[in-house]
C-alpha positions in Angstrom: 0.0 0.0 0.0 1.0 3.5 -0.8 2.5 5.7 2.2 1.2 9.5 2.2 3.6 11.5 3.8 3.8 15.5 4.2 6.5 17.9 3.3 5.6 21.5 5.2 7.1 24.5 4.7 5.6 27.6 6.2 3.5 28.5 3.0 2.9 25.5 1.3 3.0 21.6 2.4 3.2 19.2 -0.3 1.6 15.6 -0.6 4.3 12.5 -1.0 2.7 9.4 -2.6 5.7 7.1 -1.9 8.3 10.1 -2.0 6.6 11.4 -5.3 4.6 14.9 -4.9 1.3 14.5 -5.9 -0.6 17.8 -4.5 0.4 20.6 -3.2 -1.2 22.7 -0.7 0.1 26.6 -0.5 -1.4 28.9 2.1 -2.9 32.7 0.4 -2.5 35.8 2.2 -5.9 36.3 1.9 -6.8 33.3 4.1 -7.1 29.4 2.9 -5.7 27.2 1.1 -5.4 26.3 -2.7 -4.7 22.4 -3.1 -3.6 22.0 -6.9 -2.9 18.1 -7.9 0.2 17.4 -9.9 -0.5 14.4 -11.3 -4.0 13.3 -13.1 -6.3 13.5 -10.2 -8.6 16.3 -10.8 -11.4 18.0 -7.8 -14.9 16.9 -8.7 -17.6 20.1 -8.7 -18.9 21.8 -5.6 -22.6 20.3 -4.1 -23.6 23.8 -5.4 -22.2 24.2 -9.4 -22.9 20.1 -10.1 -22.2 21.1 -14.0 -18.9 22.5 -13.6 -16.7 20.6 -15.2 -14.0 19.1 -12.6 -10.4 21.0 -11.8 -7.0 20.3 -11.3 -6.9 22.9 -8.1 -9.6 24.2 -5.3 -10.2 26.4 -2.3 -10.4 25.2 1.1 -11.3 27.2 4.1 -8.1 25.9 6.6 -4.8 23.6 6.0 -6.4 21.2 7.9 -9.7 20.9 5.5 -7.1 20.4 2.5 -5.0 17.9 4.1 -8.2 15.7 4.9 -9.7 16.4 1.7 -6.4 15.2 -0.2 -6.0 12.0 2.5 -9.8 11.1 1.4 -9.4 11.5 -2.1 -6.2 9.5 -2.1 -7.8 6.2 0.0 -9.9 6.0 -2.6 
């Protein structure tokens, strides 16, 4: 099984799938976090626009939102 491991820095933390990045989080200075994939995974829409099509990066409110949103997506 994979290993998800974390790679903080003080504005962004990146996701390690077995030592390779596969999402990065980075902190905005307005508040929240952007989590952009780098591989193929891609967000589905929000409960609220279900006809958007799906993107590679979205907005949570807090780091630890993302995180748990990128753990969840990545257990399958």
């Amino acid at each position: 099984m994979a290993q998800l491991t974390w790679n903080d820095t003080p504005m962004a933390c990146t996701a390690l799938l077995d030592d390779v990045p596969v999402c990065t989080l980075k902190i905005k200075d307005i508040g929240g976090v952007a989590a952009s994939w780098q591989d193929d995974h891609l967000w589905p829409p929000p409960a609220h626009m279900p006809k958007a099509p799906a993107q590679p990066t979205r907005f949570f409110a807090d780091l630890a939102e993302a995180k748990a949103a990128v753990e969840k997506t990545l257990a399958g």
